[in-house]
C-alpha positions as a Python dict, from the first residue, in 0.01 Angstrom:
ca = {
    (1, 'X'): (0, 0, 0),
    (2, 'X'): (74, -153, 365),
    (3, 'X'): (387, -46, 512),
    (4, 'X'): (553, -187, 831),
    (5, 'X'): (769, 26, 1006),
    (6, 'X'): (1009, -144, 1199),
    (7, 'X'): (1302, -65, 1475),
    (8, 'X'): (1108, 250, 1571),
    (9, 'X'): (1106, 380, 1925),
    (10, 'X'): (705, 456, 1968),
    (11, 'X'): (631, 743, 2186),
    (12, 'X'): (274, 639, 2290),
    (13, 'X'): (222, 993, 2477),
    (14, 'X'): (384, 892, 2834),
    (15, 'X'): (749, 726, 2762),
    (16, 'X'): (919, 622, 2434),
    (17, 'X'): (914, 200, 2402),
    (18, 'X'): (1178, -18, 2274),
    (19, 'X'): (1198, -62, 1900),
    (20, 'X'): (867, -202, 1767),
    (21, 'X'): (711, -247, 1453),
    (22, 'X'): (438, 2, 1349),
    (23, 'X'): (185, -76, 1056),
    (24, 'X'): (40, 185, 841),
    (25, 'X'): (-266, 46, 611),
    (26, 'X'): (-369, 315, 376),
    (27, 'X'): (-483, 610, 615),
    (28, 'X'): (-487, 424, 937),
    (29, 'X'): (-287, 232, 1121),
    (30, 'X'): (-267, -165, 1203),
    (31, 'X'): (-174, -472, 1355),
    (32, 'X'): (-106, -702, 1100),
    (33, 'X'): (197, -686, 904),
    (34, 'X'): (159, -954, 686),
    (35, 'X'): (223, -871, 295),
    (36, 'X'): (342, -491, 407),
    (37, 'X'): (644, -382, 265),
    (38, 'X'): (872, -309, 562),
    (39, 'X'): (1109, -16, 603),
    (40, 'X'): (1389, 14, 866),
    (41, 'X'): (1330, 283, 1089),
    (42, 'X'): (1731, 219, 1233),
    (43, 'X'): (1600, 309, 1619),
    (44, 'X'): (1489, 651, 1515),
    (45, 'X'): (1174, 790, 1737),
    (46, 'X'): (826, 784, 1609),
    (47, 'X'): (564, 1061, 1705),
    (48, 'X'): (213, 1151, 1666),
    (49, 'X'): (154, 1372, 1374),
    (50, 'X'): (204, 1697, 1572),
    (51, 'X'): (-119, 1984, 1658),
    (52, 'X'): (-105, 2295, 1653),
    (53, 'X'): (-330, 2411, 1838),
    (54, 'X'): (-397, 2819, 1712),
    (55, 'X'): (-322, 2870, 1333),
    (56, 'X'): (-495, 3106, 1051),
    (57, 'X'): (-462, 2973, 718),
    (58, 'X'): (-465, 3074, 374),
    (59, 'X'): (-412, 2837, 133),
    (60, 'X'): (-331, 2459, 50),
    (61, 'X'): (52, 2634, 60),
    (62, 'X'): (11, 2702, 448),
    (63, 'X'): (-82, 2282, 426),
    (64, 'X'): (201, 2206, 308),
    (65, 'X'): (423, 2425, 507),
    (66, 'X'): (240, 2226, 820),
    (67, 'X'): (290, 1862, 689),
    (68, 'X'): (647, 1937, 571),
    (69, 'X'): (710, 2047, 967),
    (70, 'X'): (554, 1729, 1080),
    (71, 'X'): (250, 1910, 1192),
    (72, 'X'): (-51, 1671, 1029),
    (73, 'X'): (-366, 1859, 1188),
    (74, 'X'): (-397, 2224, 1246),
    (75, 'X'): (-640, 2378, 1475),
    (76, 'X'): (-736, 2694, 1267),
    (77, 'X'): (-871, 3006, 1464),
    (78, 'X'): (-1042, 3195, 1197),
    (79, 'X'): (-1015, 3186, 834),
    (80, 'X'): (-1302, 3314, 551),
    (81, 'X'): (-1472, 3283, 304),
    (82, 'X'): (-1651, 2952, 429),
    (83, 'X'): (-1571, 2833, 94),
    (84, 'X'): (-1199, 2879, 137),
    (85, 'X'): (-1234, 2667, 442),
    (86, 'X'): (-1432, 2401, 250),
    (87, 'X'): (-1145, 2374, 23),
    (88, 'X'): (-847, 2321, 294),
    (89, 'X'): (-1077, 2031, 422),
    (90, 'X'): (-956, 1643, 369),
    (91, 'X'): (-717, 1789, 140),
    (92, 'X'): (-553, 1439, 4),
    (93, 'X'): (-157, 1356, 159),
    (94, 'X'): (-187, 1715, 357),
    (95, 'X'): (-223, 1861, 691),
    (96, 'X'): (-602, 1830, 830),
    (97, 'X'): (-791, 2131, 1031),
    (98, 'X'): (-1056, 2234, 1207),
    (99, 'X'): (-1196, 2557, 1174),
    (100, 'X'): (-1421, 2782, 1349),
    (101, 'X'): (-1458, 2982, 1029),
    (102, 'X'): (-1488, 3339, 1109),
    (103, 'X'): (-1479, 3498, 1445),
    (104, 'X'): (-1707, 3712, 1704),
    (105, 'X'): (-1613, 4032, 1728),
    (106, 'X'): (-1753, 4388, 1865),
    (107, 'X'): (-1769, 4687, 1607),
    (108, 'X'): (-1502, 4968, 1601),
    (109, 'X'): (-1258, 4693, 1760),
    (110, 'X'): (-905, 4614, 1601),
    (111, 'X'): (-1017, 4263, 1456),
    (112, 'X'): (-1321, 4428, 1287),
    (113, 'X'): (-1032, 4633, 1089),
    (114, 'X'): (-882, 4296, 946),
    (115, 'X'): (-843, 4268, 570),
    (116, 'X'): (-1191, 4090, 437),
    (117, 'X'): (-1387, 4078, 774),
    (118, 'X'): (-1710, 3978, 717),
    (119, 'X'): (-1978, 4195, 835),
    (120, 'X'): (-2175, 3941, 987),
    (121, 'X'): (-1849, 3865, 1228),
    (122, 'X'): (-1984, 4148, 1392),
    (123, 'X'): (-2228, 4059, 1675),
    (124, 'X'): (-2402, 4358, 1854),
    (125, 'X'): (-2535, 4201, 2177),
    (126, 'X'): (-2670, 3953, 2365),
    (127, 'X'): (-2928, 3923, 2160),
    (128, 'X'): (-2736, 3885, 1833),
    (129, 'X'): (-2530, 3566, 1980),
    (130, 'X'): (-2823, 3297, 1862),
    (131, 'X'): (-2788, 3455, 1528),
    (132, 'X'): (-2409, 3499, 1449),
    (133, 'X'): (-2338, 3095, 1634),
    (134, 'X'): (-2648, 2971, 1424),
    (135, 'X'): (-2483, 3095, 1095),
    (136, 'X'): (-2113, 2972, 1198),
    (137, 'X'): (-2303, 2614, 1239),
    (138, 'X'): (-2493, 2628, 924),
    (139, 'X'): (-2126, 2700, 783),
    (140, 'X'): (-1992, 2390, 919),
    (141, 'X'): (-1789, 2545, 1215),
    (142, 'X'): (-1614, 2289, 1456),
    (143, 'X'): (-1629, 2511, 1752),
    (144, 'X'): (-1709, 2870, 1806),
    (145, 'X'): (-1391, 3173, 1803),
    (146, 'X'): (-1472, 3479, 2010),
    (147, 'X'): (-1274, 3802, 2069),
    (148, 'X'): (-1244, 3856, 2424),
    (149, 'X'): (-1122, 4259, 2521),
    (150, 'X'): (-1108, 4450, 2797),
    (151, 'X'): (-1421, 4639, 2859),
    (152, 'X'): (-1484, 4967, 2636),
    (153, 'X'): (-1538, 5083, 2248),
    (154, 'X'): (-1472, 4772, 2015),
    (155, 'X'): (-1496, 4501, 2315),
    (156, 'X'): (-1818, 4240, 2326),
    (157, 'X'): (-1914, 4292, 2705),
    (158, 'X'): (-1994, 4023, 2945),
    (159, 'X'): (-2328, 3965, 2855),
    (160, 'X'): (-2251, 3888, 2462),
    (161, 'X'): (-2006, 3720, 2577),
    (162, 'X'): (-2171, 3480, 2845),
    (163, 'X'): (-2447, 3489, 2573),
    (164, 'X'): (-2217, 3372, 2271),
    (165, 'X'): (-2091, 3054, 2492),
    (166, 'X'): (-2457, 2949, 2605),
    (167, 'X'): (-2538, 2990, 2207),
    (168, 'X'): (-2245, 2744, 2112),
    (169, 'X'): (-2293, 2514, 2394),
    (170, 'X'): (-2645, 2505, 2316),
    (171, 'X'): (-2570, 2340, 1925),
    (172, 'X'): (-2263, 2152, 2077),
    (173, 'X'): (-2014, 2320, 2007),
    (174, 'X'): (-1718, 2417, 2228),
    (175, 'X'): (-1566, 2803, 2210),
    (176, 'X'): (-1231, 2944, 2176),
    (177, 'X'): (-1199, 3275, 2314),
    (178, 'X'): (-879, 3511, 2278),
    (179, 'X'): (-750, 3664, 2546),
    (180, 'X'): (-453, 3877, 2534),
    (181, 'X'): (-508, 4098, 2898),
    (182, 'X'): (-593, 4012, 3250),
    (183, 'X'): (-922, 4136, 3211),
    (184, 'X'): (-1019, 3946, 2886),
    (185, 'X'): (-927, 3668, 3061),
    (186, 'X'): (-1133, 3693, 3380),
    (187, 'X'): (-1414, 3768, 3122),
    (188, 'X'): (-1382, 3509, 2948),
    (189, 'X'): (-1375, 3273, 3239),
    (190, 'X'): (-1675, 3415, 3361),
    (191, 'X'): (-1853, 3364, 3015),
    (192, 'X'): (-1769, 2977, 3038),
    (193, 'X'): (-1542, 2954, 2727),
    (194, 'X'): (-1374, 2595, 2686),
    (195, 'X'): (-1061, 2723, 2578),
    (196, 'X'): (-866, 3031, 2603),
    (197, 'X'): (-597, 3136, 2376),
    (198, 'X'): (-313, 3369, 2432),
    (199, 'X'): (-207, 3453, 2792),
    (200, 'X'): (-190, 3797, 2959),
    (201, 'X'): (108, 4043, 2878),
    (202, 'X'): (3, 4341, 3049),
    (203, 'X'): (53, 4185, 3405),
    (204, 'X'): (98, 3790, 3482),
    (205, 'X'): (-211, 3541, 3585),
    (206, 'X'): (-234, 3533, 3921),
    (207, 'X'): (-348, 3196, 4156),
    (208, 'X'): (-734, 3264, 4157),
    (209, 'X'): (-758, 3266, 3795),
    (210, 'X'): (-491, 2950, 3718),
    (211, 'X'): (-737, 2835, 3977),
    (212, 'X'): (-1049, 2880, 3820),
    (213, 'X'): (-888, 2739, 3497),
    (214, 'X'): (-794, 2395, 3655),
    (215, 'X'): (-1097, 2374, 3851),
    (216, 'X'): (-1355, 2411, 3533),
    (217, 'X'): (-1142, 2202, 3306),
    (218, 'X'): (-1063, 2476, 3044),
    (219, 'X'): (-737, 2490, 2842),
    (220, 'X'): (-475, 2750, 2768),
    (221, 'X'): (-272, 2829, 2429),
    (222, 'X'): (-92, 3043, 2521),
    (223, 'X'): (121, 3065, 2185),
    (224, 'X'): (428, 3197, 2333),
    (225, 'X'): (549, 3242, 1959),
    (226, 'X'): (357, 3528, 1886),
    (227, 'X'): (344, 3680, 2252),
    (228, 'X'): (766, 3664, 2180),
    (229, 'X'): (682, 3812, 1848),
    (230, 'X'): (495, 4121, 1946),
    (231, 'X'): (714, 4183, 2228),
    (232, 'X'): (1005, 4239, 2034),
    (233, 'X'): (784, 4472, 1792),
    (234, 'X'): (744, 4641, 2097),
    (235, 'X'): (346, 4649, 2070),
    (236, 'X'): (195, 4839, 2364),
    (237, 'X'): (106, 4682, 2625),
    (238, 'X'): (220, 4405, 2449),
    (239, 'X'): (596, 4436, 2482),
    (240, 'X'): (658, 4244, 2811),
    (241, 'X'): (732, 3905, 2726),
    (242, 'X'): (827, 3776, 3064),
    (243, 'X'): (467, 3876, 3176),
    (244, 'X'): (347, 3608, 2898),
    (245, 'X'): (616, 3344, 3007),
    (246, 'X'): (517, 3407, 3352),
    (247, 'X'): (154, 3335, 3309),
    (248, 'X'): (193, 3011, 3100),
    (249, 'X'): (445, 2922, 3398),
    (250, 'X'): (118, 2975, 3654),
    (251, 'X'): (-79, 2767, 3460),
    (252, 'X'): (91, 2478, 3408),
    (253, 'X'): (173, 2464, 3769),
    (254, 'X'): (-188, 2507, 3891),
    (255, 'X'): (-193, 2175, 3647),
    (256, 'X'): (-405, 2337, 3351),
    (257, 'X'): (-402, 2166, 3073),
    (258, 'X'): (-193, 2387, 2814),
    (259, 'X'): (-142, 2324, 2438),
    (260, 'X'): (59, 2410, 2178),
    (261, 'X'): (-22, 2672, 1928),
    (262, 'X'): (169, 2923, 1778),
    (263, 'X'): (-95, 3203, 1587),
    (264, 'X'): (83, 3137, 1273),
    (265, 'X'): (-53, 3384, 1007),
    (266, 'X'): (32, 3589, 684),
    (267, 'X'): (-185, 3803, 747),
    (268, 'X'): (-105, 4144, 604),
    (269, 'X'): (-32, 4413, 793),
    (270, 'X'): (-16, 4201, 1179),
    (271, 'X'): (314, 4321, 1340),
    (272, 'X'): (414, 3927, 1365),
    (273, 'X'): (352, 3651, 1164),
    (274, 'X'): (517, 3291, 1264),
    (275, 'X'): (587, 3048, 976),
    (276, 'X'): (352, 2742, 971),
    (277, 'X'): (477, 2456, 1068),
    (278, 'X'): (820, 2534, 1184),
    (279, 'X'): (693, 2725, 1441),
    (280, 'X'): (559, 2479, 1671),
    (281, 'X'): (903, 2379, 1695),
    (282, 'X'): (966, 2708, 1849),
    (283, 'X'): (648, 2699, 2065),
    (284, 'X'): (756, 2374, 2216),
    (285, 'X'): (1129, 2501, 2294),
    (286, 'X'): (923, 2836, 2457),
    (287, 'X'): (685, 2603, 2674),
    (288, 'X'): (1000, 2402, 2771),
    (289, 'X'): (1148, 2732, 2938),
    (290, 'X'): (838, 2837, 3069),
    (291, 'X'): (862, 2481, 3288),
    (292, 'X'): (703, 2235, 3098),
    (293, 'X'): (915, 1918, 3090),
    (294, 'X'): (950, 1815, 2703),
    (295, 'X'): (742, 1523, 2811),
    (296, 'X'): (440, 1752, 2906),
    (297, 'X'): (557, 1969, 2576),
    (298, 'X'): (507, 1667, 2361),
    (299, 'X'): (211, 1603, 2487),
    (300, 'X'): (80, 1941, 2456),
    (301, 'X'): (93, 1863, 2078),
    (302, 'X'): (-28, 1529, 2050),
    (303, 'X'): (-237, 1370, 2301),
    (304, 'X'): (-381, 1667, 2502),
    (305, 'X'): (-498, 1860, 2244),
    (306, 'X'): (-674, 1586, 2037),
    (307, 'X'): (-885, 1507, 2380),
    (308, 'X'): (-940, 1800, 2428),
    (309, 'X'): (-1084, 1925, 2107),
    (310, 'X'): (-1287, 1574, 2097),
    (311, 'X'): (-1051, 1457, 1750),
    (312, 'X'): (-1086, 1090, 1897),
    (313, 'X'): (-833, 935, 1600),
    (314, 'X'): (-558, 1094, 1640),
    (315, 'X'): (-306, 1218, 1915),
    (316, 'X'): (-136, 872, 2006),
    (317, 'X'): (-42, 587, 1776),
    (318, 'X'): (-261, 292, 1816),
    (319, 'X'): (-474, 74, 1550),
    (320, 'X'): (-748, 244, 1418),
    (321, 'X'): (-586, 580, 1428),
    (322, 'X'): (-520, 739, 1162),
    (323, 'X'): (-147, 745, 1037),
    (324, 'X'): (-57, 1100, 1098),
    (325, 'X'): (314, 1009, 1196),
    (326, 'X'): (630, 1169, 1242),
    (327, 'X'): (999, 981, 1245),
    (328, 'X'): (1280, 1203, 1416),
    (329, 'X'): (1647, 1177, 1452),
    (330, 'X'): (1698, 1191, 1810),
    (331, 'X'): (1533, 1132, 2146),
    (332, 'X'): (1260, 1437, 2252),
    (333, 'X'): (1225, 1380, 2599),
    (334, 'X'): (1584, 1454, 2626),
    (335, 'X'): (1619, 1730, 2442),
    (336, 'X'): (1319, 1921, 2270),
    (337, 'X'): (1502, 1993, 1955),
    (338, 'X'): (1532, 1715, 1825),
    (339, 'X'): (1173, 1738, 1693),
    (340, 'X'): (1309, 1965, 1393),
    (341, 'X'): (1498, 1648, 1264),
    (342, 'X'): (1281, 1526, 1071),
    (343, 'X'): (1316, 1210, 834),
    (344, 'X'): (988, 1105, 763),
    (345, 'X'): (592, 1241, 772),
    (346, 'X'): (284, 1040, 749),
    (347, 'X'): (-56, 1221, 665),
    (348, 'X'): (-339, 963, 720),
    (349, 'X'): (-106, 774, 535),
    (350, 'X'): (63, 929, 317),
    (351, 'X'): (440, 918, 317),
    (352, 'X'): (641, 1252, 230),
    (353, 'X'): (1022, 1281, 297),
    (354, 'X'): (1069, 1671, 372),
    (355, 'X'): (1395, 1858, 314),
    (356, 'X'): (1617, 1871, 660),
    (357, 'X'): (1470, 2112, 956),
    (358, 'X'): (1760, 2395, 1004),
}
C-alpha cells in the first residue's frame, strides 16, 4: 500500500525543512503521491531509520527491540553460528544488519573465553590471516571484525594484524578493529583498519593519533554506553570514564568522523550489557556531552555511518531509499531527547506504532 505522509518536518541530514509530504511505496520511498492513502504527520519531525553502529545480536527478539527504538539497521560486530546470522538477514517489517560474523582473535585472550567461540576465530599468525578472512567471506561476512590488544599472551601482534587488514582489503572488504587501550589503538592504526571501535580508557587519545585518524579517513565508535557501563562496574583499567569521554572529545575535534554505536549485548557473563535499541538513545545524549552538537549526533546515526559502511540506500530520506523512517515528537537539533518520543517506525516500509519511549 502507498502511503503519503504529510505535514512532516524532514530532517534530510543537515537542517530540518518545513512541513512536506513524504511518500512511502512498499519498501522504498517516492515522489508521487497519487492514489496513496495520506496520514497527517501534525508537524512532527521525520528521521532516517536510526544505525547503530556496534551491536551483537541474538535473536529476531534483539530485532525487534531495535525497530521498536527506531533503530531500522544494526551494524552487528560479531555474532555465530553463520547460520544464526543467515536467519536475522532481510528479516520481513524488522531491523536490517550487517555482520562480520565471527571475530579475529589471538589464543589464551579474554574473547577466546566467550561462550560458543568458534575455534577457527582463532588466527595464529600472519600466515593464518588469508585463511581465517577467506572463510569469513565464504560465510557471507560484510566486513572483517578483529580484536586489537595491547601487546603480550592472548593479543594478535602487529604483523597478524597488518596481515588480517591486507587479507580483507584484498577480497574487498573493509575491517573493524576493537580497541579499548592506547596501544590497541596505535596498533590498529598502524595495521590500516577502516574503522575502530571503542576509544581508550586507560589514558585519553592524544593529537598525533586523532591526527592520524582524520588524515587516513578512518572512523571511531566509540560506544560511550558501554565505556560508561564498565566504568561504573569498576573494570580495571577500565573504570575511568572521563578518559573515554575525553578521547571521543579529541576526535571529533580533530574532525574524525565518529558514529554511533552502543556494544549492545546479552551476552552472558560481560560485566555490561546495554539494551538494544534504547540505547542509542543514550549513546547520542553521551556524544552530545562529549561535544558533538545534536546535529553532528544525528548524523552520526544516519548519514555518516551509512557512507561510511558503503549501505548506499539508506541514511537520508530521498526517492529510491528505502523507507526506514522514524516520526518523533519534538525537534532533535534542539534538544537530543526528543529522539525517545517516538510515534511512528518505518522498516523498508513497514509501519509499526511502538509503545511510548520512557
Amino acid at each position: 500500500m502507498k502511503t503519503a505522509l504529510t505535514n512532516a518536518r524532514v530532517f534530510d541530514g543537515r537542517r530540518l525543512l518545513g512541513p512536506a509530504t513524504v511518500v512511502i511505496d512498499g519498501g522504498v520511498i517516492a515522489a508521487d503521491p497519487g492514489g496513496a492513502r495520506e496520514v497527517d504527520a501534525g508537524g512532527a519531525v521525520l528521521l532516517p531509520g536510526l544505525i547503530d553502529s556496534h551491536v551483537h545480536l541474538h535473536g529476531p527478539e534483539n530485532l525487534r527491540q531495535l525497530r521498536d527504538h527506531g533503530v531500522t539497521t544494526a551494524l552487528d560486530m560479531a555474532t555465530w553460528p553463520p547460520a544464526l546470522v543467515d536467519s536475522l538477514r532481510a528479516a520481513p517489517g524488522l531491523t536490517d544488519i550487517r555482520s562480520p560474523g565471527t571475530l579475529a582473535i589471538a589464543a589464551g585472550g579474554l574473547h577466546s573465553r566467550m561462550p560458543g567461540v568458534p575455534a577457527d576465530s582463532v588466527v595464529t599468525g600472519p600466515s593464518d590471516a588469508e585463511r581465517f578472512v577467506a572463510a569469513r567471506v565464504a560465510e557471507g561476512a560484510d566486513y572483517i571484525k578483529i580484536v586489537a590488544e595491547p601487546p603480550g599472551p592472548g593479543a594478535l601482534d602487529q604483523a597478524t594484524l597488518d596481515a588480517l587488514v591486507t587479507a580483507a582489503h584484498a577480497h574487498g572488504r573493509l575491517v573493524v578493529a576493537h580497541t579499548a587501550a592506547s596501544e590497541a589503538y596505535a596498533m590498529a592504526q598502524r595495521a590500516g583498519a577502516d574503522v575502530l571501535t571503542h576509544v581508550p580508557a586507560d589514558r585519553p587519545l592524544d593529537a598525533a593519533a586523532t591526527a592520524r585518524m582524520h588524515a587516513a579517513g578512518r572512523a571511531a565508535v566509540p560506544t560511550l554506553t558501554m565505556m560508561e557501563g564498565l566504568a561504573a562496574a569498576g573494570l580495571p583499567g577500565l573504570e575511568h570514564y572521563d578518559r573515554a569521554r575525553a578521547s571521543t572529545a579529541a576526535l571529533h575535534r580533530a574532525g574524525v568522523r565518529v558514529l554511533a554505536g552502543t556494544d549492545s549485548n546479552a551476552t552472558p557473563g560481560v560485566p555490561f550489557t546495554p539494551p538494544h535499541g534504547s540505547s542509542l538513545h543514550h549513546e547520542l545524549e553521551l556524544l552530545v556531552d562529549a561535544g558533538l552538537s545534536p546535529l553532528e549526533a544525528l548524523r552520526s546515526a544516519t548519514v555518516l555511518p551509512a557512507r561510511h559502511f558503503g549501505l548506499t540506500d539508506r541514511g537520508t530520506i530521498r526517492p529510491g531509499h528505502r523507507a526506514d523512517l522514524l516520526l518523533i515528537d519534538g525537534d532533535p537539533l534542539t534538544d537530543i531527547r526528543t529522539t525517545r518520543r517516538i510515534l511512528r517506525v518505518w522498516c523498508a516500509g513497514t509501519e509499526h506504532t511502538p509503545a511510548a519511549e520512557a
